[in-house]
PDB file of the backbone (N, CA, C, O) and the ligand in Angstrom, with CONECT records:
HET     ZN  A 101       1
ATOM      1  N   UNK A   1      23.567  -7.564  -9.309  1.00  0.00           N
ATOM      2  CA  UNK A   1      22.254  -7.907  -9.856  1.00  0.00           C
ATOM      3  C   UNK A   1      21.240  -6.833  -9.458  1.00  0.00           C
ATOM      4  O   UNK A   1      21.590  -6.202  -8.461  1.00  0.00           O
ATOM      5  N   UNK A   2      20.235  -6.522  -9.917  1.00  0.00           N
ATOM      6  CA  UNK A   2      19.452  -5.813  -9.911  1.00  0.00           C
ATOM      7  C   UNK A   2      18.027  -6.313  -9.699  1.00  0.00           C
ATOM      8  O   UNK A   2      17.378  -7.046 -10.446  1.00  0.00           O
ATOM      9  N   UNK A   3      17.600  -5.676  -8.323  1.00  0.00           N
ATOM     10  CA  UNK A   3      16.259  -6.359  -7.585  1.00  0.00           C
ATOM     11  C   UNK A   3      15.089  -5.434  -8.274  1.00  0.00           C
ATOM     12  O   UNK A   3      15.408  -4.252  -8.404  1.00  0.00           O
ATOM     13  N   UNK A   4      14.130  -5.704  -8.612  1.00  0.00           N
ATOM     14  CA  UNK A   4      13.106  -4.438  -8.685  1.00  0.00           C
ATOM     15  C   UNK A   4      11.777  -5.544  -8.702  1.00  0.00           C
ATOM     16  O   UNK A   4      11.449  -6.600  -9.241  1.00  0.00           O
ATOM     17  N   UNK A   5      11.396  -4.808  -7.988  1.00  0.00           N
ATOM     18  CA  UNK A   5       9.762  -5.343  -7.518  1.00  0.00           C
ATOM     19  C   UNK A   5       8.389  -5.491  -8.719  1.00  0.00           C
ATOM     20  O   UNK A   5       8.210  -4.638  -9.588  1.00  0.00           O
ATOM     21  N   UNK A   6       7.933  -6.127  -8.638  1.00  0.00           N
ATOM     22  CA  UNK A   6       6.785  -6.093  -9.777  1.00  0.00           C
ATOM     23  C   UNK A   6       5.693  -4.677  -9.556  1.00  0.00           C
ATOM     24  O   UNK A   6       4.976  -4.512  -8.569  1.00  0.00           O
ATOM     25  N   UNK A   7       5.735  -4.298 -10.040  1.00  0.00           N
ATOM     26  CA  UNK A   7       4.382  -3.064  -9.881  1.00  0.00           C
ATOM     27  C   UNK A   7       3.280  -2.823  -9.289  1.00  0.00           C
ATOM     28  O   UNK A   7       2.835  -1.853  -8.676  1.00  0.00           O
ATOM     29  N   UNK A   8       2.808  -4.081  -9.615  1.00  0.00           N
ATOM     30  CA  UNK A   8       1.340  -4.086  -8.832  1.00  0.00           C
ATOM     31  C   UNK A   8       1.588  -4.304  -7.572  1.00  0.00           C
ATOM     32  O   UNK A   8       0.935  -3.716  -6.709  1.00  0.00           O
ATOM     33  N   UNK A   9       2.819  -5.406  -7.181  1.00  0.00           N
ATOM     34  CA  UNK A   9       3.482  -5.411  -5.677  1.00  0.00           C
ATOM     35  C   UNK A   9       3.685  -4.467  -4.718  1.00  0.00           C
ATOM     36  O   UNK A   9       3.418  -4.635  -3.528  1.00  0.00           O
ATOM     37  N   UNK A  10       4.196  -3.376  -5.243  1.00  0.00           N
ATOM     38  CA  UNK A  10       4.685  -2.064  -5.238  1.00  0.00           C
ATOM     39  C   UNK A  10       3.331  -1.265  -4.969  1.00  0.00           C
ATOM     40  O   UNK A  10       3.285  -0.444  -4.053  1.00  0.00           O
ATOM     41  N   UNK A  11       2.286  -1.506  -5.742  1.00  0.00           N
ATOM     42  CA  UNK A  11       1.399  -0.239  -5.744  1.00  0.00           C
ATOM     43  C   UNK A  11       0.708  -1.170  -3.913  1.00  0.00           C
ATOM     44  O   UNK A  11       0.040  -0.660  -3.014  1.00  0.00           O
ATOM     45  N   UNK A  12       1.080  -2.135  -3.995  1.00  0.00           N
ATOM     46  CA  UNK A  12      -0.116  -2.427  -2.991  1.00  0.00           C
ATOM     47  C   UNK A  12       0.599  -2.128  -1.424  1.00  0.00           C
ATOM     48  O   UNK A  12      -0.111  -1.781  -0.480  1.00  0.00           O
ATOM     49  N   UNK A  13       2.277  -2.333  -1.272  1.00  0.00           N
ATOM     50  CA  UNK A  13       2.991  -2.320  -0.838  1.00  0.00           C
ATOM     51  C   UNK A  13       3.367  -0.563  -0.577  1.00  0.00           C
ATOM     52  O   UNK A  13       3.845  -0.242   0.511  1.00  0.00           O
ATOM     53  N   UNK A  14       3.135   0.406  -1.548  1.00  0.00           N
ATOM     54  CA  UNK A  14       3.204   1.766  -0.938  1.00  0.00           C
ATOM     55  C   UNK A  14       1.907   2.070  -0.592  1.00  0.00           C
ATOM     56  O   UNK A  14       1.675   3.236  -0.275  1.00  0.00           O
ATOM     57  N   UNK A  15       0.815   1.082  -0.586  1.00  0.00           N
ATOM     58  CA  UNK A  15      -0.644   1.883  -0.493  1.00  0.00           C
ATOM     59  C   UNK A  15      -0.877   1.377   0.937  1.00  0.00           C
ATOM     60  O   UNK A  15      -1.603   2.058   1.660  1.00  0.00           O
ATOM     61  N   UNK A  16      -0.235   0.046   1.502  1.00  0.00           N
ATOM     62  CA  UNK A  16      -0.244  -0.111   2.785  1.00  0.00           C
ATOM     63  C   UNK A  16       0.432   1.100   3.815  1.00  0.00           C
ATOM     64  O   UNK A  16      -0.072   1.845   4.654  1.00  0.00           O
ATOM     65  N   UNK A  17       2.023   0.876   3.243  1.00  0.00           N
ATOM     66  CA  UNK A  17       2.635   2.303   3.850  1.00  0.00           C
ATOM     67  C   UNK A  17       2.084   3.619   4.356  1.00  0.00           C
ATOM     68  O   UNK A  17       2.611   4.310   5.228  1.00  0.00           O
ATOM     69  N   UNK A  18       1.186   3.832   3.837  1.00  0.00           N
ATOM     70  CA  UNK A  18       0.292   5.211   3.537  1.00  0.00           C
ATOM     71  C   UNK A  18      -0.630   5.037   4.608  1.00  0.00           C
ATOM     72  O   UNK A  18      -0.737   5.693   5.644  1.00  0.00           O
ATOM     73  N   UNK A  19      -1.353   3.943   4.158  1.00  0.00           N
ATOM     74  CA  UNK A  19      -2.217   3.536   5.470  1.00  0.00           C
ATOM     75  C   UNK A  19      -1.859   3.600   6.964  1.00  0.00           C
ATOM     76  O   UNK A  19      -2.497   4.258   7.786  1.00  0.00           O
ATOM     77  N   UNK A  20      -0.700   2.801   7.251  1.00  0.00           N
ATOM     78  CA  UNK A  20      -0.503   2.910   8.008  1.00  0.00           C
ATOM     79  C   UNK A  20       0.853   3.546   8.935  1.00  0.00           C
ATOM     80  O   UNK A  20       1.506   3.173   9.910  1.00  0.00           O
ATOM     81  N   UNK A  21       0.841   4.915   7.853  1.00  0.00           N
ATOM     82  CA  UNK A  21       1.541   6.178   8.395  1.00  0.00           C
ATOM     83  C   UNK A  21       3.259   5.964   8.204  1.00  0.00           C
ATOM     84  O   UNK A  21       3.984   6.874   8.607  1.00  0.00           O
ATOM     85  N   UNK A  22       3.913   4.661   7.541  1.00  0.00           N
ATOM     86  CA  UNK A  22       5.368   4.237   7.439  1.00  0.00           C
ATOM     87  C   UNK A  22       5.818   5.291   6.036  1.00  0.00           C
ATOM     88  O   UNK A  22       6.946   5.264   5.542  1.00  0.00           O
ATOM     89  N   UNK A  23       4.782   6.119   5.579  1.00  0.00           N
ATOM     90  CA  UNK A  23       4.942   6.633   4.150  1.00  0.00           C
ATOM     91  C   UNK A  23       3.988   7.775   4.400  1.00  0.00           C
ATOM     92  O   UNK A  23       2.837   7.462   4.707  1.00  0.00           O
ATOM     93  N   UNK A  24       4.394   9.447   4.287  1.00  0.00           N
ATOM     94  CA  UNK A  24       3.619  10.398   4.663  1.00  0.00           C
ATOM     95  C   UNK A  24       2.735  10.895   3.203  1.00  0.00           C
ATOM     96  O   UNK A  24       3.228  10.838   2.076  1.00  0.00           O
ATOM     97  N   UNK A  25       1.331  11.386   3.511  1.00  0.00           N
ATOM     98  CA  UNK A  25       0.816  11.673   3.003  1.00  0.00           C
ATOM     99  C   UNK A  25       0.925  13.378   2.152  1.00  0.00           C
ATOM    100  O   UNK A  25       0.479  13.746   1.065  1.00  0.00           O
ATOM    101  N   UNK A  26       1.447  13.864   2.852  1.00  0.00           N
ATOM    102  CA  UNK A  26       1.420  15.643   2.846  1.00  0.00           C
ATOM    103  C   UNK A  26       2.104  15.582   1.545  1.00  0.00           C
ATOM    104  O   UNK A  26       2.364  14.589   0.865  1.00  0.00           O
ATOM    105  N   UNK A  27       2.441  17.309   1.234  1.00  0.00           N
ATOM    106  CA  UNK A  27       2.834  17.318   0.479  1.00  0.00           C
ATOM    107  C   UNK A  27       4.822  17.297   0.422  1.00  0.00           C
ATOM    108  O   UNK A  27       5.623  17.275   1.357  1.00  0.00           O
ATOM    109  N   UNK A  28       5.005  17.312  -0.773  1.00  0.00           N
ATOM    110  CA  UNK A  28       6.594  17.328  -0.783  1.00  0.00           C
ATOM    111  C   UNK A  28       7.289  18.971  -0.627  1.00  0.00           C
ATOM    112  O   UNK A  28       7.165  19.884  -1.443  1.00  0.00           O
ATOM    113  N   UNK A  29       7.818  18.993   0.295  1.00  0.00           N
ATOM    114  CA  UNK A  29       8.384  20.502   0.411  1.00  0.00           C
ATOM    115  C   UNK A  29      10.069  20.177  -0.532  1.00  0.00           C
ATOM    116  O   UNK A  29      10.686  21.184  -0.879  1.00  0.00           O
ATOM    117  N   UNK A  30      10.442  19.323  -0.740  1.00  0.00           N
ATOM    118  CA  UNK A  30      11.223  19.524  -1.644  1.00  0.00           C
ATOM    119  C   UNK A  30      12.052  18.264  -2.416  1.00  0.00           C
ATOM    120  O   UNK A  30      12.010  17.352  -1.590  1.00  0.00           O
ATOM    121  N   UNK A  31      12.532  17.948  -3.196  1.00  0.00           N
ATOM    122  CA  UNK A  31      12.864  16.965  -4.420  1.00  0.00           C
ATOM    123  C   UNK A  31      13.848  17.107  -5.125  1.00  0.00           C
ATOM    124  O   UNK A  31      13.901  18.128  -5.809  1.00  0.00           O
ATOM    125  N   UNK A  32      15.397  15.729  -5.215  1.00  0.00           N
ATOM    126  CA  UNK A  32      16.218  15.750  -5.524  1.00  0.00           C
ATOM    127  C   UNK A  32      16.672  14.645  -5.784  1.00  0.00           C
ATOM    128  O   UNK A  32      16.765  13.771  -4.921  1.00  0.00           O
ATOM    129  N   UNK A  33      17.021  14.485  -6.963  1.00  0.00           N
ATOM    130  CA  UNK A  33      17.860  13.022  -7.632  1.00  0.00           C
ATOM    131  C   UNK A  33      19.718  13.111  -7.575  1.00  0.00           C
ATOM    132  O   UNK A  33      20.462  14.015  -7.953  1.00  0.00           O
ATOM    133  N   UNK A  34      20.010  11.868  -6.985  1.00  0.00           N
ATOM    134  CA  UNK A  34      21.488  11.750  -6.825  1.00  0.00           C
ATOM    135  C   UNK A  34      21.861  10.588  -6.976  1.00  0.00           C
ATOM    136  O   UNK A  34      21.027   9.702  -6.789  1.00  0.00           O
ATOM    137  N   UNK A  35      23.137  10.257  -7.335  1.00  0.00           N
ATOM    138  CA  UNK A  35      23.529   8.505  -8.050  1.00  0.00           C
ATOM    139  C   UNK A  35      23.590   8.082  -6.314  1.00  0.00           C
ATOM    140  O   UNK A  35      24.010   8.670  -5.318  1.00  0.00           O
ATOM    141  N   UNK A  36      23.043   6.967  -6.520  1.00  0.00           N
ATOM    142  CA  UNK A  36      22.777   6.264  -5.096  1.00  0.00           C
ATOM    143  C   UNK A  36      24.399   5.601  -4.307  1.00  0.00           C
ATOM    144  O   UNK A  36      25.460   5.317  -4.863  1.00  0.00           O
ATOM    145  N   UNK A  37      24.102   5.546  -3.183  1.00  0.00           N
ATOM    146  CA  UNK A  37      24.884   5.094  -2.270  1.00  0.00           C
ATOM    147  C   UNK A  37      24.994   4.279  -1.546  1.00  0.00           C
ATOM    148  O   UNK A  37      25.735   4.239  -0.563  1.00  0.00           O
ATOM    149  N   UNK A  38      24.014   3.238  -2.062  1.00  0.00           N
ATOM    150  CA  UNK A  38      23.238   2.099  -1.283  1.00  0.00           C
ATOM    151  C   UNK A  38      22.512   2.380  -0.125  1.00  0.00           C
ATOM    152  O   UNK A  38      22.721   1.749   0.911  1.00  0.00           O
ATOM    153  N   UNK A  39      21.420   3.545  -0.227  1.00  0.00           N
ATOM    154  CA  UNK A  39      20.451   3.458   0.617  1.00  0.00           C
ATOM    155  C   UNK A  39      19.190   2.597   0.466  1.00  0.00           C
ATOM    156  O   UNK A  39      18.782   2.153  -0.607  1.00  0.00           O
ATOM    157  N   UNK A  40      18.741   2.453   1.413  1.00  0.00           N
ATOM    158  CA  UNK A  40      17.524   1.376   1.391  1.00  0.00           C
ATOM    159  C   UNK A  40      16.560   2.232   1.250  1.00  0.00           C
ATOM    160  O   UNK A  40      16.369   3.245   1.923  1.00  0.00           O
ATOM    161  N   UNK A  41      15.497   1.538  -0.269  1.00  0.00           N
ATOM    162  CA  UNK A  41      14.597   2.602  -0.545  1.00  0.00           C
ATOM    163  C   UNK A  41      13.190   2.478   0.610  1.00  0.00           C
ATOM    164  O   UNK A  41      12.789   1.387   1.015  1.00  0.00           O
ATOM    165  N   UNK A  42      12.687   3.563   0.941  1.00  0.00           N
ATOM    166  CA  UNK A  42      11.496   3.744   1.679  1.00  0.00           C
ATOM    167  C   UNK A  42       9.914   3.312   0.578  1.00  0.00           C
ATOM    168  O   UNK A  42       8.767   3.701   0.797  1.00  0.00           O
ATOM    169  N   UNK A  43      10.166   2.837  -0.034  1.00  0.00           N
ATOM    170  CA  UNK A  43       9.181   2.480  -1.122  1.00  0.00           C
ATOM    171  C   UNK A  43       8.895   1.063  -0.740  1.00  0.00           C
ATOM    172  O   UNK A  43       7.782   0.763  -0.309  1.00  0.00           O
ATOM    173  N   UNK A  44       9.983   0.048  -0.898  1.00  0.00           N
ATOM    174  CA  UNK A  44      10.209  -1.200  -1.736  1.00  0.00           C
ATOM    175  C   UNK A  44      10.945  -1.681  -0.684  1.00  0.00           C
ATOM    176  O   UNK A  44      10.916  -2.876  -0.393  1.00  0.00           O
ATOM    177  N   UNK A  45      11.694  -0.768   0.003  1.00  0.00           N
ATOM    178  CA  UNK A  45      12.414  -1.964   1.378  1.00  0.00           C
ATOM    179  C   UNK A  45      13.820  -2.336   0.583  1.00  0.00           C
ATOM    180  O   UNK A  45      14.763  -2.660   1.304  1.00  0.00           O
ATOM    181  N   UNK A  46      14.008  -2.317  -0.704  1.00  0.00           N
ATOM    182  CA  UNK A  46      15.141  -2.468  -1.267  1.00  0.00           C
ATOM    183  C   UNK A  46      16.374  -1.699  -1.355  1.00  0.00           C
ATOM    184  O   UNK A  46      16.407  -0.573  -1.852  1.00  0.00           O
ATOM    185  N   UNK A  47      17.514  -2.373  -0.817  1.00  0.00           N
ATOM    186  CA  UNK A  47      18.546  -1.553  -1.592  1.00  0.00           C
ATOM    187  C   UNK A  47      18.941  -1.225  -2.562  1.00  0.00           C
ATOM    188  O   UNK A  47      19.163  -2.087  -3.413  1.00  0.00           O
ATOM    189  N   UNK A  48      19.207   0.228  -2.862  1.00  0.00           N
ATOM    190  CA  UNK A  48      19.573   0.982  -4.214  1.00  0.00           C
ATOM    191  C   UNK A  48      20.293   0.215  -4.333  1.00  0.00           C
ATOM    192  O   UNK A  48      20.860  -0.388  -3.422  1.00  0.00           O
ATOM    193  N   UNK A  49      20.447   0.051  -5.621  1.00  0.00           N
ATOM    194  CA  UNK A  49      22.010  -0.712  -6.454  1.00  0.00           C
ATOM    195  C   UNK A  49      22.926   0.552  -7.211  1.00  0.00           C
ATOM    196  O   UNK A  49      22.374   1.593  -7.568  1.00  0.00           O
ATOM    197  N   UNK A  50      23.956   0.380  -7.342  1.00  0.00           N
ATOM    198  CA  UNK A  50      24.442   1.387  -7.757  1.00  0.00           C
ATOM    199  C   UNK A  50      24.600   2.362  -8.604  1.00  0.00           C
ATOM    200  O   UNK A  50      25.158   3.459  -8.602  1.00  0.00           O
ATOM    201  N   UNK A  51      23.660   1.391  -9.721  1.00  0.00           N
ATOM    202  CA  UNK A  51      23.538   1.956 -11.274  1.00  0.00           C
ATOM    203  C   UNK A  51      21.996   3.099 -10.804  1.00  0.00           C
ATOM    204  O   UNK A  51      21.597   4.178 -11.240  1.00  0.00           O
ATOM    205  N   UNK A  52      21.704   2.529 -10.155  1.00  0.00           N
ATOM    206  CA  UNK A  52      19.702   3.144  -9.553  1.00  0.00           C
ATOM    207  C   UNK A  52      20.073   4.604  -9.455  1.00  0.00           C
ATOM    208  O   UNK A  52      21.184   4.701  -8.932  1.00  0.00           O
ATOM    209  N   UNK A  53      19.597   5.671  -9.737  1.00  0.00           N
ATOM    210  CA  UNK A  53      19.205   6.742  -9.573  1.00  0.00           C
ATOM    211  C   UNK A  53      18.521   6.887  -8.008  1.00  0.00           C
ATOM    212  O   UNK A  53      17.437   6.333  -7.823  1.00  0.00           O
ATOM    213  N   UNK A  54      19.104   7.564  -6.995  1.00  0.00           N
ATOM    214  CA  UNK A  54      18.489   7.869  -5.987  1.00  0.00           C
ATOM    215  C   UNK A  54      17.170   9.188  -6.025  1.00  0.00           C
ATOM    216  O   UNK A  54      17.203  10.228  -6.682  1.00  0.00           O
ATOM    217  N   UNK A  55      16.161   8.744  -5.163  1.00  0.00           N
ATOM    218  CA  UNK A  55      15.224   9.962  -5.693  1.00  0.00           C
ATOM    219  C   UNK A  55      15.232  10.368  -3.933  1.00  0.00           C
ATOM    220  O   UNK A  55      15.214   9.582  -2.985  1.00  0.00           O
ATOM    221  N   UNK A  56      15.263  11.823  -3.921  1.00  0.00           N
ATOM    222  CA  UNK A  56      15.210  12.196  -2.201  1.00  0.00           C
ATOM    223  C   UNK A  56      13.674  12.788  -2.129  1.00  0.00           C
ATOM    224  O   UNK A  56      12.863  13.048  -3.017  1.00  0.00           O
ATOM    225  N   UNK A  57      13.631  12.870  -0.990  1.00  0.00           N
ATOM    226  CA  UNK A  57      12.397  13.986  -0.945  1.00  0.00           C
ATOM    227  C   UNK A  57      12.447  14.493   0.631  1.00  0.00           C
ATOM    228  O   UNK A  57      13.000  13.971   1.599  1.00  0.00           O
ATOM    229  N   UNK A  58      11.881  15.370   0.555  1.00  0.00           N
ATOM    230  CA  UNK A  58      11.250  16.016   2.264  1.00  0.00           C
ATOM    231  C   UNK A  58      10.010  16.727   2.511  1.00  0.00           C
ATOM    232  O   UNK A  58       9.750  17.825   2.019  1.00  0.00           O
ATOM    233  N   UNK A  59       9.186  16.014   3.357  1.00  0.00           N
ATOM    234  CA  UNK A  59       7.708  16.525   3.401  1.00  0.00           C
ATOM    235  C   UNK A  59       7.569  17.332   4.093  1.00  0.00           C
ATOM    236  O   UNK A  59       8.637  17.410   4.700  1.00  0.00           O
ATOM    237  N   UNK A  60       6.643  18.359   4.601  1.00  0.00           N
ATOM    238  CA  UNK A  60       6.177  18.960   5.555  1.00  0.00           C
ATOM    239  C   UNK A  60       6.161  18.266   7.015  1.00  0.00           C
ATOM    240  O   UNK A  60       6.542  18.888   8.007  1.00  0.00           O
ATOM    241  N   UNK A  61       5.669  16.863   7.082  1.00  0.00           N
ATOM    242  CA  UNK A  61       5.347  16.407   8.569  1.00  0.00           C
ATOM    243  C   UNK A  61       6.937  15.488   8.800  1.00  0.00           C
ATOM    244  O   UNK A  61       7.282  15.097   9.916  1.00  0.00           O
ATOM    245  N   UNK A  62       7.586  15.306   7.818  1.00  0.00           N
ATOM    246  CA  UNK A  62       9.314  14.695   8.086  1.00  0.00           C
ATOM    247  C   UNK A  62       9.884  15.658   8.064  1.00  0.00           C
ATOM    248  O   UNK A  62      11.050  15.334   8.292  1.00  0.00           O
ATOM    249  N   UNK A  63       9.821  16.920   7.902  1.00  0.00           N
ATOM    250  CA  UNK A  63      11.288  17.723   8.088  1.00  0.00           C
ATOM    251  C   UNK A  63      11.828  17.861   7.544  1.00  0.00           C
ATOM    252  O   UNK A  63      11.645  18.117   6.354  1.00  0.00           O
ATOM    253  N   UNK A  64      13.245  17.726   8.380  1.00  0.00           N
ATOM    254  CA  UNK A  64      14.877  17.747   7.235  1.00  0.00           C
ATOM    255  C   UNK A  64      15.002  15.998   7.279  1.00  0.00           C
ATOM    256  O   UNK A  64      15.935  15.313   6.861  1.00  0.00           O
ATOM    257  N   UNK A  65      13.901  15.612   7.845  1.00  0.00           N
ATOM    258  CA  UNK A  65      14.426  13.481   7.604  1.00  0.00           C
ATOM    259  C   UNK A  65      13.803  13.503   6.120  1.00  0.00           C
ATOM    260  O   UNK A  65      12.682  13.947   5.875  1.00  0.00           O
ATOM    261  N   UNK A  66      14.796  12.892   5.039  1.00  0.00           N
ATOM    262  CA  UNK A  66      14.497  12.731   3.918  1.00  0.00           C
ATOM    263  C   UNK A  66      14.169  11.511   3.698  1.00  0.00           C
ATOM    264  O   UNK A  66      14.586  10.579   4.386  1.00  0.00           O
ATOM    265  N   UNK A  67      13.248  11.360   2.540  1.00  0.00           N
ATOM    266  CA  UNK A  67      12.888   9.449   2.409  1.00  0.00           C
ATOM    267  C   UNK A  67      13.792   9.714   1.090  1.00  0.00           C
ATOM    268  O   UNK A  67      13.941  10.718   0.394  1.00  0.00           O
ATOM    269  N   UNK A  68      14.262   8.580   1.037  1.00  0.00           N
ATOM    270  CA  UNK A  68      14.661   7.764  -0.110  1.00  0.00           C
ATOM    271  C   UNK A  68      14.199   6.929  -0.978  1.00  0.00           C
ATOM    272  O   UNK A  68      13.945   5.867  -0.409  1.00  0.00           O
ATOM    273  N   UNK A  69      13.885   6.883  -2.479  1.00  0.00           N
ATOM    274  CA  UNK A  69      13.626   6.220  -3.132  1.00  0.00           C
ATOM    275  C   UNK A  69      14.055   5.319  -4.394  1.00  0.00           C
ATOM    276  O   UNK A  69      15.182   5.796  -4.525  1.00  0.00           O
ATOM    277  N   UNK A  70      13.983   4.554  -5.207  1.00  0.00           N
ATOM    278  CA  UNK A  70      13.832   3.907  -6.624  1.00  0.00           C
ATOM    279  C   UNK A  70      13.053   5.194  -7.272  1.00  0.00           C
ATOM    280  O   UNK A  70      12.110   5.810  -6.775  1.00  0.00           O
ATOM    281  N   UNK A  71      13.548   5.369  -8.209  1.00  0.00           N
ATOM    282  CA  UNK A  71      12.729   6.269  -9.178  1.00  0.00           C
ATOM    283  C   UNK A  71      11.277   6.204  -9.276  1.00  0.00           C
ATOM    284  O   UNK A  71      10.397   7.035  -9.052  1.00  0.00           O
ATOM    285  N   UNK A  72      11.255   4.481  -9.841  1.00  0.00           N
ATOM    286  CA  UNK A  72       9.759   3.937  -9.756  1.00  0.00           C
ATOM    287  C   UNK A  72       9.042   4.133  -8.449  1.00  0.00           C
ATOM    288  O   UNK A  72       7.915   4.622  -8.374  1.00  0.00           O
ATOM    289  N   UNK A  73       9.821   3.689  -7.334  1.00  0.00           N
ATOM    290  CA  UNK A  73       8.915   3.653  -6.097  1.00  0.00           C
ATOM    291  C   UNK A  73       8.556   5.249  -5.921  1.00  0.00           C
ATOM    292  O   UNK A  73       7.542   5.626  -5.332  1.00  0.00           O
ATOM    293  N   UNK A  74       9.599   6.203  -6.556  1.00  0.00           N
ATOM    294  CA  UNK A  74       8.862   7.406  -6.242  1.00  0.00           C
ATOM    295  C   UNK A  74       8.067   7.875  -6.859  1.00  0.00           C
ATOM    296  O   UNK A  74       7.830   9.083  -6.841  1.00  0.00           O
ATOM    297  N   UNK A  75       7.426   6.984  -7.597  1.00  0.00           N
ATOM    298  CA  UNK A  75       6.551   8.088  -8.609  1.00  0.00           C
ATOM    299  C   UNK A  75       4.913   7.162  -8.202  1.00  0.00           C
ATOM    300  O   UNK A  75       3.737   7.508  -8.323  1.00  0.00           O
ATOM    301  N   UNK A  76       5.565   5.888  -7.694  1.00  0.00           N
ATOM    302  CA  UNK A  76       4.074   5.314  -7.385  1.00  0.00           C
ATOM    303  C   UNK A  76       3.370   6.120  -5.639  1.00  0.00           C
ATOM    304  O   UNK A  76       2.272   6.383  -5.148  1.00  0.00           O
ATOM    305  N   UNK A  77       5.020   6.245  -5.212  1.00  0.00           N
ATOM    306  CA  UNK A  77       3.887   6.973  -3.703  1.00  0.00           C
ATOM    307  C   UNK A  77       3.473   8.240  -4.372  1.00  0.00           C
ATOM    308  O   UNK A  77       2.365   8.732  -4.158  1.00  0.00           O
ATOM    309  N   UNK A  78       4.119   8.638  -4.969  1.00  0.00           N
ATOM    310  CA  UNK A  78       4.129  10.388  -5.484  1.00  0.00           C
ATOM    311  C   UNK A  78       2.498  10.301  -6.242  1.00  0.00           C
ATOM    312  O   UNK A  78       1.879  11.360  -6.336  1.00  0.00           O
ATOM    313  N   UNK A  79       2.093   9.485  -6.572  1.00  0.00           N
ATOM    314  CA  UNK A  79       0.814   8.976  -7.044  1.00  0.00           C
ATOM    315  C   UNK A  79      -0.075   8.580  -6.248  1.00  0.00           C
ATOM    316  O   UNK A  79      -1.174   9.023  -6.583  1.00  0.00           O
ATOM    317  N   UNK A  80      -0.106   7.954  -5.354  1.00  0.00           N
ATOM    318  CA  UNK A  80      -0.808   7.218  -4.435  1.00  0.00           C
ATOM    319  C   UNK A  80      -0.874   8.211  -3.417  1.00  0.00           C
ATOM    320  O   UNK A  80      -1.735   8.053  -2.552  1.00  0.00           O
ATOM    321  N   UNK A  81      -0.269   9.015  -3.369  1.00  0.00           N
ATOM    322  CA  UNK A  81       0.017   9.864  -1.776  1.00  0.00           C
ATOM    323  C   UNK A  81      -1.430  11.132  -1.821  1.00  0.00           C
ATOM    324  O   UNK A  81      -2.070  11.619  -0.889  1.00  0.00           O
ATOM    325  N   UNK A  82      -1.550  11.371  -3.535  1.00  0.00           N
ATOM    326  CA  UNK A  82      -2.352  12.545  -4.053  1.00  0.00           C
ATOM    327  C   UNK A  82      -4.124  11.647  -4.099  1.00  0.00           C
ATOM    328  O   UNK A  82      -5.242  12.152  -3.998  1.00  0.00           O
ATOM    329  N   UNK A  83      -3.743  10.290  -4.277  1.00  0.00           N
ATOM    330  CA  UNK A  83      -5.102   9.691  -4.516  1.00  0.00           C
ATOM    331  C   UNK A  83      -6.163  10.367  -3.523  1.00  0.00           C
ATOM    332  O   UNK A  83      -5.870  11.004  -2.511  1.00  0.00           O
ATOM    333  N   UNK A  84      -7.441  10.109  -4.002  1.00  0.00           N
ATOM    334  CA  UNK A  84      -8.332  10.255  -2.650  1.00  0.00           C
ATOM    335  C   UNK A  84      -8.547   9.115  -1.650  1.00  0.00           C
ATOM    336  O   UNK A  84      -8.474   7.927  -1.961  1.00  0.00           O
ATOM    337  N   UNK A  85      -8.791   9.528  -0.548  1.00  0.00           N
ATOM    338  CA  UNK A  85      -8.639   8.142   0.661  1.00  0.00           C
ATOM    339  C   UNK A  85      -9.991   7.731   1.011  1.00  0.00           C
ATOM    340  O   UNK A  85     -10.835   8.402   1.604  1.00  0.00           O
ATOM    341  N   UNK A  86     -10.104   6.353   0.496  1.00  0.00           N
ATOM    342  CA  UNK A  86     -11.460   5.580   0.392  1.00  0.00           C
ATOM    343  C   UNK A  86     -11.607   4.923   2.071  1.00  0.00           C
ATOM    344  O   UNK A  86     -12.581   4.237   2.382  1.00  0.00           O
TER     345      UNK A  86
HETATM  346 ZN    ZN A 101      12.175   1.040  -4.240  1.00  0.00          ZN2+
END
């Protein structure tokens, strides 16, 4: 079965992350999609399912530690990360 979070859930849920540093702000030093392996996404807290497209990334202040994502969850931090901070 296939879990996926409602959106607005999601936007409020990576905008906490951000806040409070569980989700880095900087920029992405680098970006890569691979058929998932059941990692648990850093977005959503969910496990990839198998059909899910894994999205990787690596920031400047993580290193070589890569986050893992849902496609979707990566495009909402990938959004939220650039916002301005109110
Ligand atoms: Zn996710």
């Amino acid at each position: 079965m296939k879990i996926t979070m409602r959106p607005e859930l999601l936007r409020v849920l990576i905008h906490s992350k951000l806040q409070d540093g569980r989700l880095p702000h900087d920029s992405i030093t680098k970006v890569w999609s691979s058929p998932s392996a059941g990692e648990t996404c850093d977005g959503c807290d969910l496990i990839l399912a198998k059909e899910d497209l894994l999205m990787a990334g690596t920031t400047l202040t993580r290193g070589r530690m890569s986050l893992h994502f849902h496609v979707v969850c990566f495009r909402v931090w990938d959004d939220q990360r650039r916002a301005p901070q109110s």
